[in-house]
C-alpha positions in Angstrom: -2.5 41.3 35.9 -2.0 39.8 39.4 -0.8 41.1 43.2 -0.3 39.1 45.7 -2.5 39.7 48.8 -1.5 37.2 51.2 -0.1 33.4 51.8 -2.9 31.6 52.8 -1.2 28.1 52.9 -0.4 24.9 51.2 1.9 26.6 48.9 -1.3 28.7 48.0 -1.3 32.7 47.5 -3.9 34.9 47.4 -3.9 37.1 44.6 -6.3 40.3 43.7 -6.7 40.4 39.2 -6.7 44.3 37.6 -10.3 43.2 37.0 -10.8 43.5 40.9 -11.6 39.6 41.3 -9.6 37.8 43.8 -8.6 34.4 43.3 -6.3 31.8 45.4 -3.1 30.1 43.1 0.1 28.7 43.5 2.9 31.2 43.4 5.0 28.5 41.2 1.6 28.8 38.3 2.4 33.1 38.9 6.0 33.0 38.9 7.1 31.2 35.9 3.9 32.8 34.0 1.6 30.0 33.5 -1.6 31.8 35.1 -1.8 35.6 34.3 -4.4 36.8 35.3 -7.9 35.3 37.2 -9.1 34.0 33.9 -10.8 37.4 32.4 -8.4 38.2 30.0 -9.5 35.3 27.8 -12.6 36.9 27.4 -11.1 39.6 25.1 -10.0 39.1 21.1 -6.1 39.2 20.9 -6.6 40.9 17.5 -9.5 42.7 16.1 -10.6 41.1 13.0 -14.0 42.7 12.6 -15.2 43.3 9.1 -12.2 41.0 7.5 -13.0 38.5 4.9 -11.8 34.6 5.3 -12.6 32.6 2.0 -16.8 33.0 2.2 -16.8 34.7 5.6 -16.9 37.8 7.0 -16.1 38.7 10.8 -19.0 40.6 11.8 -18.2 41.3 16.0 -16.5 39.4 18.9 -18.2 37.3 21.1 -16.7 35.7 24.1 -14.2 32.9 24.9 -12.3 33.7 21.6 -15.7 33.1 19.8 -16.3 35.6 16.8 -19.6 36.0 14.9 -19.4 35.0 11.4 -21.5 35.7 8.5 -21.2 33.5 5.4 -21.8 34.3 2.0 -24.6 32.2 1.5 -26.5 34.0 4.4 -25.6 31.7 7.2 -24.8 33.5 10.8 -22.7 31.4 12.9 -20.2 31.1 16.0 -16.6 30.1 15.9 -13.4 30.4 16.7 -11.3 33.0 14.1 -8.2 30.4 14.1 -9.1 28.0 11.7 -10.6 30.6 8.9 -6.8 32.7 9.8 -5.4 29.7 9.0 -7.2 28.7 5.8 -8.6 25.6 7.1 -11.9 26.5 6.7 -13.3 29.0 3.7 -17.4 29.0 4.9 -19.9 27.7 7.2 -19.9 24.5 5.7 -21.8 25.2 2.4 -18.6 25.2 0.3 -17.7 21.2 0.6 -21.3 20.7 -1.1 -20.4 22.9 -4.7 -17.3 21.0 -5.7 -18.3 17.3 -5.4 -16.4 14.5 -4.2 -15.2 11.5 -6.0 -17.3 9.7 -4.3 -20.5 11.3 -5.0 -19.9 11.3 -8.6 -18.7 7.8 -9.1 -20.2 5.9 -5.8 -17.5 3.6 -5.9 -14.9 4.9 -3.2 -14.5 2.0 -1.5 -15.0 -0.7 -3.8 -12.3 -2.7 -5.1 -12.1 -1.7 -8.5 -11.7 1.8 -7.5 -9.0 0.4 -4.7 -7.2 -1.5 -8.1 -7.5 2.3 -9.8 -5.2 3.6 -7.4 -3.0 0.9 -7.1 -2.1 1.4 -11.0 -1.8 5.1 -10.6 0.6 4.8 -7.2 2.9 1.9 -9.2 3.4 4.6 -11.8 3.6 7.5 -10.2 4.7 7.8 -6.4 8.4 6.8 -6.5 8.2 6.1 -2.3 5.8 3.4 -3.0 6.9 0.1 -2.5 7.0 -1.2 -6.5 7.4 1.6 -8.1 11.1 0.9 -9.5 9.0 -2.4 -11.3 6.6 0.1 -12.8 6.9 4.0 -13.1 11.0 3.3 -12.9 11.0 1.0 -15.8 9.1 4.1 -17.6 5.2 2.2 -17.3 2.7 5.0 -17.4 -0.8 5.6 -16.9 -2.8 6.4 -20.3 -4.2 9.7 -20.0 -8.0 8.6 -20.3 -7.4 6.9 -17.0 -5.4 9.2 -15.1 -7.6 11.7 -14.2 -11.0 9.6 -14.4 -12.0 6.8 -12.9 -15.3 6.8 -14.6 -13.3 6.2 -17.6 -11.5 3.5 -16.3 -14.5 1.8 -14.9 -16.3 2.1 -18.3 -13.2 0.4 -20.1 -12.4 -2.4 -17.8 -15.7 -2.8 -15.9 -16.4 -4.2 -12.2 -13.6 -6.3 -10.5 -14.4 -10.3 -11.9 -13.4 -11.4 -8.0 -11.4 -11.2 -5.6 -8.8 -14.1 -7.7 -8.7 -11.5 -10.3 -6.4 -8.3 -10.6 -5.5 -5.5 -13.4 -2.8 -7.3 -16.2 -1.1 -5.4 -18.8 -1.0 -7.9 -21.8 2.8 -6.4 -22.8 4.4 -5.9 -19.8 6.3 -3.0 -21.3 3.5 -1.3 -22.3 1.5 1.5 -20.9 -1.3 1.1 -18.7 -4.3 1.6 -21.4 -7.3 0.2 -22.4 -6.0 -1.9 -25.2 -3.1 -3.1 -23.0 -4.9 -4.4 -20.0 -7.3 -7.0 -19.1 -8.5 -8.8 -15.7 -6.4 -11.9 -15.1 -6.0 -14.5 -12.5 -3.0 -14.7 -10.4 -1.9 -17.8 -12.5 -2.4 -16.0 -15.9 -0.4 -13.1 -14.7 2.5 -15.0 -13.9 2.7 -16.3 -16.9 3.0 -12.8 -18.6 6.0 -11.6 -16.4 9.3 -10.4 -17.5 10.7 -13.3 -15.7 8.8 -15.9 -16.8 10.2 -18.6 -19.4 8.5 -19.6 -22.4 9.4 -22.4 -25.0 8.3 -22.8 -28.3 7.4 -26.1 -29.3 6.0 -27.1 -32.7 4.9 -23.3 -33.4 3.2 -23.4 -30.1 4.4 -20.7 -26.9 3.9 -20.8 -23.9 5.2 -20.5 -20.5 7.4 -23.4 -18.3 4.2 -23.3 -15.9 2.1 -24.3 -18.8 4.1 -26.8 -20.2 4.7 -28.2 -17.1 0.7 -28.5 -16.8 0.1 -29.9 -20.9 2.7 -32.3 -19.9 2.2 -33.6 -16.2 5.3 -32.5 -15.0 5.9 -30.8 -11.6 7.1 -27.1 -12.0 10.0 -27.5 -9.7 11.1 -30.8 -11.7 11.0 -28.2 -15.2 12.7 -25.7 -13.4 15.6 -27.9 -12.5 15.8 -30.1 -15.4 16.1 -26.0 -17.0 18.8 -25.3 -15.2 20.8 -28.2 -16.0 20.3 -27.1 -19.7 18.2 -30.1 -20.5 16.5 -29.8 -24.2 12.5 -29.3 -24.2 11.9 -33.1 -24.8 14.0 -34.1 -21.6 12.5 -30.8 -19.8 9.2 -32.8 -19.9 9.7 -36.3 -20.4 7.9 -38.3 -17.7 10.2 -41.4 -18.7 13.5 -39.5 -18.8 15.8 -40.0 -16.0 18.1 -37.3 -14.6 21.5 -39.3 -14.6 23.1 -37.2 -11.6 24.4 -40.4 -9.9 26.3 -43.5 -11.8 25.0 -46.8 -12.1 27.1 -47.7 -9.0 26.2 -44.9 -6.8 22.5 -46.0 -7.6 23.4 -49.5 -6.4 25.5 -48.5 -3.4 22.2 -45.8 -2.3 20.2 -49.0 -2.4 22.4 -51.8 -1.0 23.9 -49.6 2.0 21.0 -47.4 2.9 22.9 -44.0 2.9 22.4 -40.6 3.9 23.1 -37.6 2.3 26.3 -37.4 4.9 27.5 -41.1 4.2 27.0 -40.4 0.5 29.1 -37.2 0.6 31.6 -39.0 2.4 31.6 -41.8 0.5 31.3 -40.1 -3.3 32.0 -36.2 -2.3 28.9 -35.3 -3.8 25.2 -33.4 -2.5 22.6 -34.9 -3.1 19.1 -34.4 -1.4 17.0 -36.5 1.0 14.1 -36.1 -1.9 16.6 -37.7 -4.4 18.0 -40.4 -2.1 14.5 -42.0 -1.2 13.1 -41.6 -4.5 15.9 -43.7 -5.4 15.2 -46.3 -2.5 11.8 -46.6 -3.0 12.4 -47.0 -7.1 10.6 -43.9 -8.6 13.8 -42.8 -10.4 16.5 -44.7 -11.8 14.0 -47.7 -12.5 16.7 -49.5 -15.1 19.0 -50.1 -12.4 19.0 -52.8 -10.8 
């Protein structure tokens, strides 16, 4: 829609639009079809939507700037650009987002952290790109339908979040995610109900290493080693119960020569730690030698 006129300088041409306006450009912007005309052809509709419907609207006549009249079916007049109804991104004049409610007007708990702990559940289960699903929806762990689709429900089953220490624990960690399956637990209580955790039964009584270890007054890492070894239950958590990894003699020679874990490998060819070798100096294990 341009003709060039005349160079006027600075790499600057002046050009005369079909319109009849004249205007000053580069002849780089005219060349390689970046300017087009002086600006007026953006004042007409590429295509002439009057009288089409989009959603709850209704083109009624063009405007200017790309701007169309729309008329909505609730009454509403209003001015906007035809792109985002062609498009489908919007379907009214706004009156549409208020007659299908939002989860958050219904339940008023969007950003609380029960309703945080309700998608949690549902994303274990059901996204397979998040992070532990192969733990939960891979092992086959679903959510109960009561839950699924309704929060309310959920929130009525399990009530509000104890605290922050507390989080959702299925009582049989094979089973489903349902009201009789789950419960709020502490971080300790749930790792006591993992498929990982170890349990002993003692006298008719279960329960896990960790709580042994607490009944008893034994360390959990002294249990979990003493486990290892295939110790029995009574030697698992025995206070008084040595662990004989050294001899007599090597006991004797940690305390008489004050070695190291390298001058007692070089000396016996075995590994011991620095924990071991100063409990043994300072006579918290191996008491009986002497």
């Amino acid at each position: 829609m341009l003709t060039a006129i005349r160079y006027v300088g600075d790499s600057k041409w002046l050009f005369r639009c079909d319109c009849g306006e004249e205007h000053v450009f580069r002849a780089w912007q005219v060349i390689g079809g970046r300017t087009k005309s002086c600006g007026c052809h953006r004042s007409k509709p590429r295509k002439d939507i009057t009288g089409e419907r989009f959603g709850k609207v209704v083109a009624i006549k063009y405007m200017t700037n790309g701007e169309w009249l729309f008329k909505c079916d609730c009454g509403k007049e209003f001015v906007s650009r035809a792109t985002p109804f062609r498009r489908k991104i919007y379907k009214s004049c706004g009156c549409y987002r208020y007659d299908i409610p939002h989860p958050s007007i219904i339940h008023n708990h969007s950003h609380t952290d029960t309703y945080s702990v309700w998608l949690g559940m549902k994303r274990r289960c059901n996204n397979p790109h998040f992070r532990g699903y192969k733990n939960y929806g891979g092992r086959g762990i679903k959510v109960c339908d009561r839950w699924l689709h309704s929060f309310d429900k959920f929130l009525a089953d399990m009530g509000e979040r104890p605290g922050k220490e507390y989080s959702l624990d299925r009582i049989d960690v094979n089973g489903d995610y349902s009201p009789e399956n789950c419960r709020w637990a502490t971080r300790k209580e749930q790792a006591n109900n993992t498929t990982k955790t170890i349990h002993f039964t003692h006298n008719g009584v279960t329960h896990s290493i960790a709580e042994w270890s607490e009944i008893y007054g034994i360390p959990q890492r002294t249990a979990h080693g003493r486990y290892k070894r295939g110790f029995s239950f009574e030697k698992i958590f025995s206070k008084t119960h040595a662990l004989r990894i050294l001899t007599d003699d090597e006991v004797k020679s940690v305390r008489a020569d004050n070695l190291t874990t390298t001058t007692f490998f070089e000396r016996f060819g075995k590994k011991v730690s620095n924990s071991t070798l100063r409990n043994i100096k300072d006579y918290k294990d191996y008491t009986d030698v002497v």
